[in-house]
MINUFI-451700 format. One record per residue: residue in one letter; x, y, z of N, C-alpha, C in turn. Coordinates in steps of 0.02 Angstrom, whole numbers, padded with zeros to 5 digits, always signed. Layout:
REM MINUFI-451700
aXYZXYZXYZ/...
This chain:
REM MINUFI-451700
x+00042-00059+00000+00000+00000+00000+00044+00062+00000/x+00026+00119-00028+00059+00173-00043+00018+00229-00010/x+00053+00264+00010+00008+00336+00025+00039+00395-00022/x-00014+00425-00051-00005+00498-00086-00033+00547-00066/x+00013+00606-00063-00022+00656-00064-00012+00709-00085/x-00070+00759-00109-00062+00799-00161-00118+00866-00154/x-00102+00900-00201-00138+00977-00183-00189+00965-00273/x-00259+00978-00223-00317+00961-00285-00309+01013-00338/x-00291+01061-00334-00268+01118-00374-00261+01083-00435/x-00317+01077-00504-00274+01082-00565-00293+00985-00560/x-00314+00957-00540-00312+00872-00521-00378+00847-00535/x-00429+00874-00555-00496+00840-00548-00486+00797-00590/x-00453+00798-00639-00464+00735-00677-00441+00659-00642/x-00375+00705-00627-00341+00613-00591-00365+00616-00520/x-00403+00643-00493-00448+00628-00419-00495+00579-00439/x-00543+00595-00505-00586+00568-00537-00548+00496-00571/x-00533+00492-00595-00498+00418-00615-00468+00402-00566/x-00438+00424-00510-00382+00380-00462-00470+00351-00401/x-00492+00411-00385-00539+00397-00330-00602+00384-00342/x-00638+00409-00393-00712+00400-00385-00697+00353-00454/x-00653+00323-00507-00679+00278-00561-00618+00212-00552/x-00587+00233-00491-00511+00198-00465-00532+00144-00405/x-00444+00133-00360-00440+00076-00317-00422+00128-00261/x-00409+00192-00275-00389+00237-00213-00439+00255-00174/x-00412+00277-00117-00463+00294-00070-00440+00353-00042/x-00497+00411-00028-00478+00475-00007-00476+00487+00058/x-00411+00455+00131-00413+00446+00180-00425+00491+00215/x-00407+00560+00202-00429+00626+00247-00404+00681+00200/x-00446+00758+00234-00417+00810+00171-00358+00839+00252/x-00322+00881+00220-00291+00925+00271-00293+01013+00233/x-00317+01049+00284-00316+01114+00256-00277+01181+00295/x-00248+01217+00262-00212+01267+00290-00212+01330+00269/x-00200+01385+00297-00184+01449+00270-00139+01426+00227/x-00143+01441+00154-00074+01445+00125-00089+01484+00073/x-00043+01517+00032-00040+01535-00015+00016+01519-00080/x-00014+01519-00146+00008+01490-00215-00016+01549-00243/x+00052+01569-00276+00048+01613-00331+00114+01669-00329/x+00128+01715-00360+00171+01751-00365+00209+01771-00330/x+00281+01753-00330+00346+01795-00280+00380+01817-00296/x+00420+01863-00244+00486+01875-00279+00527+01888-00208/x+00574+01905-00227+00641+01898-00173+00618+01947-00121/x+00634+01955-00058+00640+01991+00005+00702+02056-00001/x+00747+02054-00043+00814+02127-00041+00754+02148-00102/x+00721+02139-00153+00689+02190-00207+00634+02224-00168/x+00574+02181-00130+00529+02203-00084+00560+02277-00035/x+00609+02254-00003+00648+02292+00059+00651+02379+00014/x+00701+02336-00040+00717+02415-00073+00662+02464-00134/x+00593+02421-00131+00543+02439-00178+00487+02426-00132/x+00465+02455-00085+00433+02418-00056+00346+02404-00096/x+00327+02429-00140+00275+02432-00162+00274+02367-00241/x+00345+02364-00231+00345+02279-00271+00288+02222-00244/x+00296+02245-00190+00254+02195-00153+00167+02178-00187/x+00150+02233-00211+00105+02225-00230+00087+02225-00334/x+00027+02210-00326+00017+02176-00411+00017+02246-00460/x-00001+02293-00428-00019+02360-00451+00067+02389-00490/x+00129+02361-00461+00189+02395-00474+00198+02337-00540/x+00175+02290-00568+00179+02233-00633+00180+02299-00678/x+00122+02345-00657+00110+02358-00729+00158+02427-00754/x+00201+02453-00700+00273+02500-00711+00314+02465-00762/x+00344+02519-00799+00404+02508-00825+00457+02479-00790/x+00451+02495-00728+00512+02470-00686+00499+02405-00677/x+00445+02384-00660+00439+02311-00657+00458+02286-00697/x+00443+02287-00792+00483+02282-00823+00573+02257-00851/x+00587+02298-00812+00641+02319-00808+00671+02263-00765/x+00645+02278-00690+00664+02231-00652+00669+02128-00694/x+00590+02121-00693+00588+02062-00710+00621+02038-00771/x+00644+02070-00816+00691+02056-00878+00757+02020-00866/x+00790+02031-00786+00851+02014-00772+00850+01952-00776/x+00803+01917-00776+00812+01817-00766+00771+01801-00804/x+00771+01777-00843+00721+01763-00916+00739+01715-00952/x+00707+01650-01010+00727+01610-01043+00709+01631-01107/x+00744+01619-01147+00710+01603-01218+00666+01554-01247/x+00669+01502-01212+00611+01443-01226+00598+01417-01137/x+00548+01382-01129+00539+01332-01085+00559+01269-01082/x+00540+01210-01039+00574+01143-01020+00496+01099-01062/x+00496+01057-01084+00445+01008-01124+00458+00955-01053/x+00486+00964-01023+00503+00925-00953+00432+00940-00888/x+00403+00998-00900+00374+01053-00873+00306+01047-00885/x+00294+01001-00948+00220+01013-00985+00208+00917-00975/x+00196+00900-00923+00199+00829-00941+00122+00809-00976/x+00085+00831-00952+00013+00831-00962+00003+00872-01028/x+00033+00910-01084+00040+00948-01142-00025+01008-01129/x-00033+01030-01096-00073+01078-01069-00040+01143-01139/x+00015+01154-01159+00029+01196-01230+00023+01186-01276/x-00026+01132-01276-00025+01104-01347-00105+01123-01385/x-00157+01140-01297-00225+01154-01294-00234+01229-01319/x-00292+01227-01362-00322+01316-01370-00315+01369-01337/x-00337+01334-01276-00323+01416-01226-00263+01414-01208/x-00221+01402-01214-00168+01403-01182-00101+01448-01234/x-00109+01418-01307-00076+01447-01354-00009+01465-01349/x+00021+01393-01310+00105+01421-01293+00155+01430-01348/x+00208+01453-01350+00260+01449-01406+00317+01439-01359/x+00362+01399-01390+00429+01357-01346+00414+01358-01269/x+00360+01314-01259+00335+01315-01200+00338+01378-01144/x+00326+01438-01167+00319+01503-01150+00222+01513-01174/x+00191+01541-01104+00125+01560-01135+00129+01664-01127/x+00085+01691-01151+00073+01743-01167+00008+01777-01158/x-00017+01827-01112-00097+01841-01115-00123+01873-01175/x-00146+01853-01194-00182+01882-01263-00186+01959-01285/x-00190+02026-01239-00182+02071-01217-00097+02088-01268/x-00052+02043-01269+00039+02021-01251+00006+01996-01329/x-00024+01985-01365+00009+01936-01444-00043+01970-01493/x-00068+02020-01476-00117+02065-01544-00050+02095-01562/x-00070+02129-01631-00003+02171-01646-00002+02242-01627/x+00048+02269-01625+00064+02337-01591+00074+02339-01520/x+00052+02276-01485+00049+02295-01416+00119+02290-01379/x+00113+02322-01321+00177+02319-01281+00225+02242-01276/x+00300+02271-01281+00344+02212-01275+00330+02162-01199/x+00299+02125-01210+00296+02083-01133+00370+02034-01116/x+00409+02084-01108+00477+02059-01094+00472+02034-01006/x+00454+02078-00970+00465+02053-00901+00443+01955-00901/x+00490+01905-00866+00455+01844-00868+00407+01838-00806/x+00381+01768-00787+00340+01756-00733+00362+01690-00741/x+00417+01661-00692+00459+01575-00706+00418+01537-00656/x+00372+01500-00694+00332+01459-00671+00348+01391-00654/x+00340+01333-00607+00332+01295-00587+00289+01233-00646/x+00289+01171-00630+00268+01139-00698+00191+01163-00736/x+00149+01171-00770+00105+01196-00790+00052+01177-00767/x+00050+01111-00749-00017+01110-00701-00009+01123-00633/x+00034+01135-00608+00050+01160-00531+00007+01240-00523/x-00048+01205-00473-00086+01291-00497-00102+01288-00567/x-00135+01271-00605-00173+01238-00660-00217+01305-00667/x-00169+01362-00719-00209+01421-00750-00223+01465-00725/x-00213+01469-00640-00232+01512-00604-00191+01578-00628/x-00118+01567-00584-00066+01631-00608-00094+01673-00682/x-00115+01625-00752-00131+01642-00800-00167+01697-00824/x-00223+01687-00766-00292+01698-00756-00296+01767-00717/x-00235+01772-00677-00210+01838-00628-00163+01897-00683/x-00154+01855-00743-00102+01905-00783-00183+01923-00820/x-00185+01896-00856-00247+01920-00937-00271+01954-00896/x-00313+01938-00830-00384+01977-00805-00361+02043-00768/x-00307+02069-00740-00279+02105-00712-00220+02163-00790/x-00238+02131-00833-00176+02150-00912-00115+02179-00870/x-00066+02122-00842-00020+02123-00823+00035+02111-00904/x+00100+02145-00907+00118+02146-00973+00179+02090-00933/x+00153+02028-00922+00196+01973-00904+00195+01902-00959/x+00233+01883-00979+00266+01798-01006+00262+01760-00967/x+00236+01713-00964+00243+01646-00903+00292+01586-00943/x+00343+01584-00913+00391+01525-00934+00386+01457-00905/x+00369+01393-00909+00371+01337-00877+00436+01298-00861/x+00463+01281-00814+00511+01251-00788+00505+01197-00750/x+00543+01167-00739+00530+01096-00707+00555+01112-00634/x+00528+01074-00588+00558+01110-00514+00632+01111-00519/x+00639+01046-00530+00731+01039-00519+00774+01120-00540/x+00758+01121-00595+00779+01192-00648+00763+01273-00607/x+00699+01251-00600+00660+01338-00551+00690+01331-00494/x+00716+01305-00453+00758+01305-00401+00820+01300-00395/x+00852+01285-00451+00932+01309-00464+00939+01368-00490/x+00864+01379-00520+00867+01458-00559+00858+01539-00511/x+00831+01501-00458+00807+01550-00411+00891+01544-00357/x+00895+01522-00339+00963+01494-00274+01020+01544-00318/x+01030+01529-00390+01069+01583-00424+01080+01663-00417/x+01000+01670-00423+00969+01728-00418+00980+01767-00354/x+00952+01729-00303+00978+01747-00252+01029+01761-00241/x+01070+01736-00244+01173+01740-00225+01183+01797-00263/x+01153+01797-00340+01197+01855-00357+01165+01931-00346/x+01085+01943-00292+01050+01975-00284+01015+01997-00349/x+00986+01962-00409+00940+01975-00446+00850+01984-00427/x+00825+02028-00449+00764+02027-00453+00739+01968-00502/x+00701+01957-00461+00674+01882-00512+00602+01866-00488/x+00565+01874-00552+00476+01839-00516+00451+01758-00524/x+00421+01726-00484+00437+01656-00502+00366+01655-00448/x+00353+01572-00481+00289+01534-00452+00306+01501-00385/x+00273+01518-00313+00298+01456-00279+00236+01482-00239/x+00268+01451-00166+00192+01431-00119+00204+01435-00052/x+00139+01438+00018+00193+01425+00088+00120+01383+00093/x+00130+01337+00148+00194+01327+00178+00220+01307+00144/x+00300+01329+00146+00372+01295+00115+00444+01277+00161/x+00490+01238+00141+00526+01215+00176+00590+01265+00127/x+00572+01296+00084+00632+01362+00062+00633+01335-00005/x+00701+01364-00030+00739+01328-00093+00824+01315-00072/x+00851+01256-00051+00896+01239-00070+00937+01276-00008/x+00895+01290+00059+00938+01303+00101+00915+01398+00113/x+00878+01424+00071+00851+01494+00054+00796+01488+00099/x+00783+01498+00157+00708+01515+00192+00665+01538+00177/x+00601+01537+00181+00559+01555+00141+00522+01609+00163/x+00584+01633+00209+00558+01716+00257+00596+01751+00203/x+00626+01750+00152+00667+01786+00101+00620+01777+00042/x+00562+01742+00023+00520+01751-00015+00474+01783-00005/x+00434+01829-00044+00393+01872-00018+00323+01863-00074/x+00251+01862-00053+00221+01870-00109+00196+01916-00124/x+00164+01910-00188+00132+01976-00217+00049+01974-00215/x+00052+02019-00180-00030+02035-00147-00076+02060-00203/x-00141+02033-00230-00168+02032-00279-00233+02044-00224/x-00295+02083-00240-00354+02110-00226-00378+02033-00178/x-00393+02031-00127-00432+01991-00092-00520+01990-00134/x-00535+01920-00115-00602+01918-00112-00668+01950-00077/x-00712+01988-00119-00748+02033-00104-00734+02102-00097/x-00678+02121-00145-00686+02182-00153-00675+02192-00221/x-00704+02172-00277-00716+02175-00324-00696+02144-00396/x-00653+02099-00354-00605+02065-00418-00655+01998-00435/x-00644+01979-00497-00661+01895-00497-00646+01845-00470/x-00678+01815-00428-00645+01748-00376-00657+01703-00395/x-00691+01669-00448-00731+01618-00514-00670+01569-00526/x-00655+01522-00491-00584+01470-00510-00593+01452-00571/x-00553+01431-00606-00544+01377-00664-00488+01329-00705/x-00464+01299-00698-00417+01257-00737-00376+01283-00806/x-00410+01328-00841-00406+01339-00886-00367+01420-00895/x-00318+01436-00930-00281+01515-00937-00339+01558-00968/x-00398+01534-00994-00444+01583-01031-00490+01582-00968/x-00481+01581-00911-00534+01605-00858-00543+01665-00841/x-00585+01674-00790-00605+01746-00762-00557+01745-00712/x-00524+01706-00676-00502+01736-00617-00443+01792-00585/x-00475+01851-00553-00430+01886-00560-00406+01912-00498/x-00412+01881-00445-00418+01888-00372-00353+01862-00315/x-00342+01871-00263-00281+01813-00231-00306+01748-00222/x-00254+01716-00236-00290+01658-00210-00252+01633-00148/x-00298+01600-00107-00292+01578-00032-00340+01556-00008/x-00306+01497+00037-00372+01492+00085-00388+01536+00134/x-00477+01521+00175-00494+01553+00210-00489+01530+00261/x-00464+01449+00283-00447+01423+00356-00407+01450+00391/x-00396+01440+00446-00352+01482+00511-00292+01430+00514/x-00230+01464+00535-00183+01435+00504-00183+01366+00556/x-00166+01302+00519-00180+01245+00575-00101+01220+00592/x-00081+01184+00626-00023+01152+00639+00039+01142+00561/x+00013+01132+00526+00075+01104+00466+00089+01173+00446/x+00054+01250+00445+00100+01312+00440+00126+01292+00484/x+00123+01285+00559+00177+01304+00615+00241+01251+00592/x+00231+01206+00573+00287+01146+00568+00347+01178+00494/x+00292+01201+00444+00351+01215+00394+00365+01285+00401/x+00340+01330+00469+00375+01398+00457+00450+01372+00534/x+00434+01343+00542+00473+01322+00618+00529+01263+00604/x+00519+01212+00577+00566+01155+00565+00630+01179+00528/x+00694+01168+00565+00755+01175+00526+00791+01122+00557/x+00826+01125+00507+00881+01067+00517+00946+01076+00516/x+00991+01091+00540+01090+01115+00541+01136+01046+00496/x+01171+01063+00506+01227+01009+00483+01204+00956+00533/x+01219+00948+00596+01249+00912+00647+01180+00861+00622/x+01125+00910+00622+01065+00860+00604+01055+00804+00572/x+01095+00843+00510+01082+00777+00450+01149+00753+00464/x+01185+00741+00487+01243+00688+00504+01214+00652+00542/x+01179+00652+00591+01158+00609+00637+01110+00561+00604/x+01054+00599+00571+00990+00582+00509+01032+00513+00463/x+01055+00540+00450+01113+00494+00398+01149+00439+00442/x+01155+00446+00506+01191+00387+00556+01140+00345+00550/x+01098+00379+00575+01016+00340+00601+01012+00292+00540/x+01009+00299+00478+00995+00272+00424+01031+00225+00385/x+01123+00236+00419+01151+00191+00399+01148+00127+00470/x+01127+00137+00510+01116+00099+00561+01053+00057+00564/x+00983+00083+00505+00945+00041+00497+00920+00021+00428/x+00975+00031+00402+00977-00040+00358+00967+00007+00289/x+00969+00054+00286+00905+00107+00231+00853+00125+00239/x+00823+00098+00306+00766+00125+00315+00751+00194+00327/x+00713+00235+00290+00719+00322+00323+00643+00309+00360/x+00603+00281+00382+00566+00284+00428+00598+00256+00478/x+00621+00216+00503+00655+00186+00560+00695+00243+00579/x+00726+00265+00535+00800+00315+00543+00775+00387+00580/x+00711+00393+00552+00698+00482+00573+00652+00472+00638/x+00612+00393+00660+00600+00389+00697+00627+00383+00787/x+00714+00348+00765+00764+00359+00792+00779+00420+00827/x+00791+00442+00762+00818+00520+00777+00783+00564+00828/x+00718+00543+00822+00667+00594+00855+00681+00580+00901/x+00669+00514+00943+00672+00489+01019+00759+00509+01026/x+00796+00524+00999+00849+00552+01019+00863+00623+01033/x+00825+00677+00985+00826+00737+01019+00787+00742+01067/x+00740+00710+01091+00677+00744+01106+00623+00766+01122/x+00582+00779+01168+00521+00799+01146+00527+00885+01154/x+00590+00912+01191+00585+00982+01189+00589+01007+01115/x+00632+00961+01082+00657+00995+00996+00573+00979+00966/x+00566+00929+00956+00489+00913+00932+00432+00948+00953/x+00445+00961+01016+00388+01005+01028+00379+01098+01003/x+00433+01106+00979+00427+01169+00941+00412+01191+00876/x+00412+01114+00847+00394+01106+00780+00300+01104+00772/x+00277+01083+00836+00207+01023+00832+00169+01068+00854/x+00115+01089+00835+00066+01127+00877-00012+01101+00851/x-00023+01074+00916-00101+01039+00910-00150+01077+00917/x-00170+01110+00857-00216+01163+00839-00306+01130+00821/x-00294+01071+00821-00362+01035+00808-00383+00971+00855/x-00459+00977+00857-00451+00935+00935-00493+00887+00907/x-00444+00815+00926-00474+00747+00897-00498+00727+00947/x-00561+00680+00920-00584+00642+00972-00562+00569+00989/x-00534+00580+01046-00498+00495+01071-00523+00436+01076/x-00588+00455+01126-00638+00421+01149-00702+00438+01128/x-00720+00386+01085-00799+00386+01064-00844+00332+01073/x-00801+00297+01139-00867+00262+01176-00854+00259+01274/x-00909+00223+01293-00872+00233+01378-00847+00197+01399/x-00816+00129+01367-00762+00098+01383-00707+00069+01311/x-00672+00107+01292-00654+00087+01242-00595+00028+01260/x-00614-00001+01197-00575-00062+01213-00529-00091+01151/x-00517-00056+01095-00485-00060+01024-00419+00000+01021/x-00381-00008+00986-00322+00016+00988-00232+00002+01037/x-00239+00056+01075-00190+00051+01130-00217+00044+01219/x-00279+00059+01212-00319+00062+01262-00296-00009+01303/x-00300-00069+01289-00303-00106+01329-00232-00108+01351/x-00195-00104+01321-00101-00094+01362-00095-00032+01407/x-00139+00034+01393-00157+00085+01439-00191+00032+01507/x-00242+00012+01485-00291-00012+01554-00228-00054+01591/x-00203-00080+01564-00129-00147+01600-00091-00107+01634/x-00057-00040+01609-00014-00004+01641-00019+00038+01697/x-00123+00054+01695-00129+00103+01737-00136+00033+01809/x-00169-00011+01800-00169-00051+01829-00099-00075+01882/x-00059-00070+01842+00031-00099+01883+00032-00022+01919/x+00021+00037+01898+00044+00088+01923+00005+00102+01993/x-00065+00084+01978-00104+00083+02055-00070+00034+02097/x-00068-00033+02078-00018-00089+02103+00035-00060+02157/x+00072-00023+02105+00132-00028+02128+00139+00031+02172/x+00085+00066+02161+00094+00146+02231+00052+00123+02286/x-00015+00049+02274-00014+00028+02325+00046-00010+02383/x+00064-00041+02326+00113-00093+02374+00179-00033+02401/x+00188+00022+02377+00230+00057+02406+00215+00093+02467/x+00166+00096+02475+00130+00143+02526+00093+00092+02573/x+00074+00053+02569+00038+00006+02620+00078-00042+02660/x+00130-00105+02599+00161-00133+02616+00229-00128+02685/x+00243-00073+02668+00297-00055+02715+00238-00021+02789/x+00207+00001+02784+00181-00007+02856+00140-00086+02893/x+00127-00115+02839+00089-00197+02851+00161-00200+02899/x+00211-00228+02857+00291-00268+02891+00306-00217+02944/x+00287-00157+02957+00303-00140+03037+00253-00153+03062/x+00177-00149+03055+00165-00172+03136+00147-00251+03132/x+00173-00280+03089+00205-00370+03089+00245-00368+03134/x+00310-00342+03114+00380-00344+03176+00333-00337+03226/x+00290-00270+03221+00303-00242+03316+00248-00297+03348/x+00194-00315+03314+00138-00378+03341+00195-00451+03348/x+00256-00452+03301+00275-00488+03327+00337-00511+03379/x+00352-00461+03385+00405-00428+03448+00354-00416+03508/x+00294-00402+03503+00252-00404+03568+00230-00462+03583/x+00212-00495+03547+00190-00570+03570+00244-00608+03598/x+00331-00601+03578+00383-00633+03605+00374-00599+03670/x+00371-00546+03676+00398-00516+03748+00331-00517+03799/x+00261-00530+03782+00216-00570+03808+00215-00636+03822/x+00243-00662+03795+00240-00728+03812+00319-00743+03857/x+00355-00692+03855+00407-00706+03900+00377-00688+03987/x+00368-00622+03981+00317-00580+04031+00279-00655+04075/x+00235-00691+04022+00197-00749+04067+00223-00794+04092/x+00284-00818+04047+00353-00884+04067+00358-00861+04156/x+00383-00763+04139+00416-00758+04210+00350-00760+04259/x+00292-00751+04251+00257-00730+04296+00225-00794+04335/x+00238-00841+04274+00220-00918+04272+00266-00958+04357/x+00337-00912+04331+00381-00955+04363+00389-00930+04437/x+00350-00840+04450+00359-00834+04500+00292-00858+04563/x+00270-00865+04534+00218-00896+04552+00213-00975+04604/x+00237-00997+04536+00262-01066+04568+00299-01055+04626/x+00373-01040+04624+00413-01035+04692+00347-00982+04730/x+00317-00961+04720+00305-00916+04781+00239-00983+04833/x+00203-01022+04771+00159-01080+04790+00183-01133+04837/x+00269-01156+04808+00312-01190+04834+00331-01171+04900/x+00338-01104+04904+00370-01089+04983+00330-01059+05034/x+00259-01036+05011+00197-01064+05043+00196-01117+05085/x+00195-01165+05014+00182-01230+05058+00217-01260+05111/x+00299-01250+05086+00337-01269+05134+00335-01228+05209/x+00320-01146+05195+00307-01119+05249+00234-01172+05311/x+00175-01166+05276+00120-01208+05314+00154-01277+05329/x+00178-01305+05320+00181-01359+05323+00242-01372+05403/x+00282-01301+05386+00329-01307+05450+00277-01291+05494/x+00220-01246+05483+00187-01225+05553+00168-01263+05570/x+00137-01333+05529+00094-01368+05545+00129-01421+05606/x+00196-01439+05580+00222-01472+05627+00262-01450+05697/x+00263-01367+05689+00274-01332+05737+00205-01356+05798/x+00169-01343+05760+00093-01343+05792+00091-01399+05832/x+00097-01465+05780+00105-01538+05820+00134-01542+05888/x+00207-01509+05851+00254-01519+05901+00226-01486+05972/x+00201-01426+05971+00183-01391+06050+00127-01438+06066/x+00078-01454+06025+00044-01499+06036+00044-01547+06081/x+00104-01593+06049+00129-01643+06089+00143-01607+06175/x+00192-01561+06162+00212-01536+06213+00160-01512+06264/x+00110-01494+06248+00065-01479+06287+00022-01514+06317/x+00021-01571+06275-00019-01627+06304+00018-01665+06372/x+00109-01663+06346+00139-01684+06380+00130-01651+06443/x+00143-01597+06468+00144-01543+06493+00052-01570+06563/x+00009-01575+06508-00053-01585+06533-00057-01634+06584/x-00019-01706+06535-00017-01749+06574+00002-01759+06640/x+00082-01753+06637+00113-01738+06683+00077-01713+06765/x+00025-01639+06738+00002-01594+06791-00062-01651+06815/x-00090-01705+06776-00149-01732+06776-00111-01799+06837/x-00031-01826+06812-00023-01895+06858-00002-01851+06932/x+00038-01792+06918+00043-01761+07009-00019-01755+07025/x-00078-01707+07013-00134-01705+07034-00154-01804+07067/x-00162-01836+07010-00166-01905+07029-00144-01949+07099/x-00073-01914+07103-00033-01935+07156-00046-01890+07225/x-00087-01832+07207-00075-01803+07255-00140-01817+07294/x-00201-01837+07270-00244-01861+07284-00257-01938+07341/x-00210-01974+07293-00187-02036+07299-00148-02044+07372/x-00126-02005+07405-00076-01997+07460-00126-01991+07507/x-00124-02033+07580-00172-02022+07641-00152-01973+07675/x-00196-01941+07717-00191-01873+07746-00149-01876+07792/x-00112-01848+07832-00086-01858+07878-00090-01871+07943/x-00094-01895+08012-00120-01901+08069-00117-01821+08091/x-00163-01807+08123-00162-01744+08161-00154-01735+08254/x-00098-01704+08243-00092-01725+08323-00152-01708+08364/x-00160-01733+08454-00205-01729+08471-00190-01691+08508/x-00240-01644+08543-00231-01583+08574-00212-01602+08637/x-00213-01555+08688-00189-01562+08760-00244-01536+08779/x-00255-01563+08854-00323-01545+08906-00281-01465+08907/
């Protein structure tokens, strides 16, 4: 499977055969502020400042200016689709001309307009010269060519008008803050805004979209790359095999998410979840992870107080059950020497016992004896 993608500009036909009479499928559109159509360098703007606009085409000086970089023929490299070969178009050495530019007598339309391949922007630019009678030539070039032709231009500070577009990633190392465009009447203030495919159209207006600028301006006015970059880019790639998806995927998790994140701006809000338990995608390795993470801040936080008051319940039960051993044992001797105490009294007791009985007796056989003994004679008195 292949993915393409492409700007509908100038395409209905092969949208129509690739998608609605085809095997392709139209997976999503993406839309942006951008603009396609006329530039020219940032040092001519600076020092003219009214270059900037469509109104200075029709000066002599413009003229003048745009004459400095010019071809004598175009690239047949340029026309793949033969779009010069059609009526309205009426090119000569793949150079077209607004009609205004090929009656006789009329002004030399020397200034060029170095266009990009001919269906790139499909008639529009065209459509901005005739309807506006700009005294401009549109030359076709093949990118390779319009971007060695411009990078030239630049270096040697030429004025030069040429087809290009933003967002852009530059030319050849040229930023595309050094390209400047040429401001043509907005929509609704009186120009023709009527699109068409065709160089014999009405349209005579800027063209642009009307969306608000979304994330991919921020990425191609923001993304640069240094040397060190693409040496590394190029490690990455000889390290996986040729792969440049593996390689730039590398790369990323190596700078980053601070470098990445200056490039990325999430300007549109997708919906993640479009049911109340989703259960397709990454979701279920989410549900697994959040799962270990509760896990594991339970067992961090609970566990270690469980195992102390384990120890201390079980350091108290040793030293309870020692506590009873001793209390066990004092007990006993104290039962033991109790007993032995009663037991001396008891025979203390006997013993006086005895003794007292003895004692009793004794007083019981004198009494006995004393009884036992006859009285004595009593003497007898005297007269």
């Amino acid at each position: 499977m292949q993915t393409l993608r492409f700007w509908f500009g100038g395409k209905e036909a092969e949208f129509t055969q690739w998608v609605s009479h085809g095997n392709a499928v139209l997976a999503a559109t993406h839309s942006s502020r951008a603009y396609d159509g006329m530039y020219t360098v940032k040092y001519t703007s600076e020092r003219i400042p009214q270059a900037q606009f469509y109104q200075h085409l029709h000066s002599l000086e413009a003229q003048q200016l745009y004459s400095q970089v010019t071809f004598a023929a175009g690239e047949a490299a340029a026309h793949p689709t033969g779009l010069c070969s059609q009526p309205a178009w009426q090119c000569k050495t793949f150079t077209w001309q607004p009609p205004h530019c090929r009656v006789a007598g009329a002004p030399a339309c020397t200034a060029q307009l170095l266009h990009n391949y001919a269906h790139y922007t499909q008639g529009i630019l065209e459509q901005q010269i005739s309807n506006n009678r700009l005294n401009l030539s549109v030359t076709y070039l093949s990118q390779e060519s319009l971007h060695n032709v411009l990078w030239e231009a630049f270096a040697s500070r030429s004025d030069v008008l040429f087809h290009h577009f933003q967002p852009s990633e530059g030319i050849h190392g040229i930023s595309s803050n050094n390209l400047v465009p040429i401001e043509f009447p907005s929509v609704g203030i009186g120009c023709n805004s009527t699109e068409t495919a065709s160089a014999a159209g009405g349209f005579s207006c800027k063209l642009s979209s009307d969306n608000p600028p979304p994330a991919a301006m921020h990425l191609a006015q923001s993304l640069r790359l240094d040397d060190a970059d693409y040496e590394d880019l190029f490690e990455e790639w000889r390290r996986s095999a040729g792969s440049a998806q593996v390689a730039a995927c590398s790369w990323l998790k190596k700078v980053g998410r601070d470098r990445l994140g200056k490039w990325i701006r999430f300007s549109k809000p997708v919906l993640l979840i479009d049911q109340d338990m989703p259960t397709k995608g990454c979701f279920p390795t989410f549900y697994v992870m959040l799962l270990l993470a509760c896990l594991s801040k339970f067992l961090q936080r609970f566990v270690p107080n469980c195992i102390r008051r384990s120890r201390r319940h079980y350091f108290d039960s040793i030293a309870k059950r020692a506590a009873d051993r001793e209390k066990t044992t004092t007990t006993t001797t104290t039962t033991t020497t109790t007993t032995t105490t009663t037991t001396a009294n008891e025979n203390n007791s006997n013993s006086n016992n005895k003794n007292n009985n003895g004692d009793n007796n004794n007083k019981q056989q004198q009494t006995n004896q004393q009884q036992q003994q006859p009285e004595p004679d009593c003497p007898q008195s005297r007269p």
